[in-house]
Each structure stands twice: as structure tokens, then as C-alpha cells.
C-alpha positions, 0 to 999 in steps of 0.5 A: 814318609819315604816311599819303598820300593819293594820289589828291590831286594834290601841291602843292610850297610853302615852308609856315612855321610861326609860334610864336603864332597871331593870337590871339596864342596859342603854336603847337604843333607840327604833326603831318602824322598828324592836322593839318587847316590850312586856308590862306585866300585873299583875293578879294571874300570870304575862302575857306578851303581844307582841305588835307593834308601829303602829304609822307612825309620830313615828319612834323612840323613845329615852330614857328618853322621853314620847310620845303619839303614837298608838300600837297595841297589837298582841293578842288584846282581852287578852291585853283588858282584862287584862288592862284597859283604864288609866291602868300603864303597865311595858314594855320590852323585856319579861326579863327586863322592860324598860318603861311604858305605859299608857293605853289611850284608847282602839279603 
């Protein structure tokens, strides 16, 4: 079971999951229980956004596969401001990257 958080406001992306990192390290897979990604936008300097899988169909997410899910960003206004709707982000863990997202839309 995947606890929700619903006083996040819900994100629809296209988040894949890459089988090595930048680090050049094997991917393990993602659990929505205790995953904490974080996706990177690019401005004047890199800014790291904290997000969750808010997404009671997905559980977990294995390496090398897409899937179209919800998340919803911890800080939600700066995520909106610093992507768009069908912007490419990298994700990881605010270190390494380990997929993309793709901005679907913001709800």
C-alpha cells in the first residue's frame, strides 16, 4: 500500500527510470513507500526539487521502464515555476541522476 499524501497538489508525468545512474551505478528499483527523487531543473543555477509518487496504482517502479504516474512536488509553487508543462527533467537523489520525468501536466 503506498501512503498518499493529499494535501499535495498531484502532478501527471511520464517518469522513466534508467538502469544506471550518472555515476555510472545499477538502478535499483523504485519503491513509492520510501523513495525521496528529487528532479533538477536548470536556470542561472541547478535547483533540486523534493517530490513523492502520489500514485496509489503505482507501487513500484523498475529500472528501465517508463510509466505514466502522478507525483506531487514538495514545494509545488517553485517546481511550477521552474518547469513547464512537457518539460524534460533529470531526477535522482540530489547527487546522481537516475531518470526523467516528463512534465504531463501540472493540475
Amino acid at each position: 500500500m503506498v501512503d498518499l499524501y493529499p494535501a499535495l497538489k498531484p502532478v501527471c508525468v511520464e517518469l522513466r527510470l534508467d538502469s544506471f545512474d550518472s555515476c555510472g551505478l545499477a538502478v535499483v528499483a523504485m519503491h513509492a513507500s520510501t523513495a525521496r527523487p528529487m528532479a533538477c531543473a536548470f536556470g542561472a543555477e541547478p535547483m533540486w526539487y523534493s517530490f513523492a509518487l502520489n500514485d496509489p496504482a503505482v507501487t513500484v517502479i523498475e529500472p528501465g521502464t517508463t510509466v505514466t504516474c502522478i507525483i506531487s512536488f514538495i514545494n509545488h509553487d517553485g517546481a511550477t515555476e521552474a518547469m513547464h508543462r512537457g518539460a524534460s527533467v533529470l531526477f535522482g537523489d540530489g547527487a546522481c541522476t537516475r531518470g526523467v520525468i516528463k512534465i504531463v501536466s501540472f493540475d
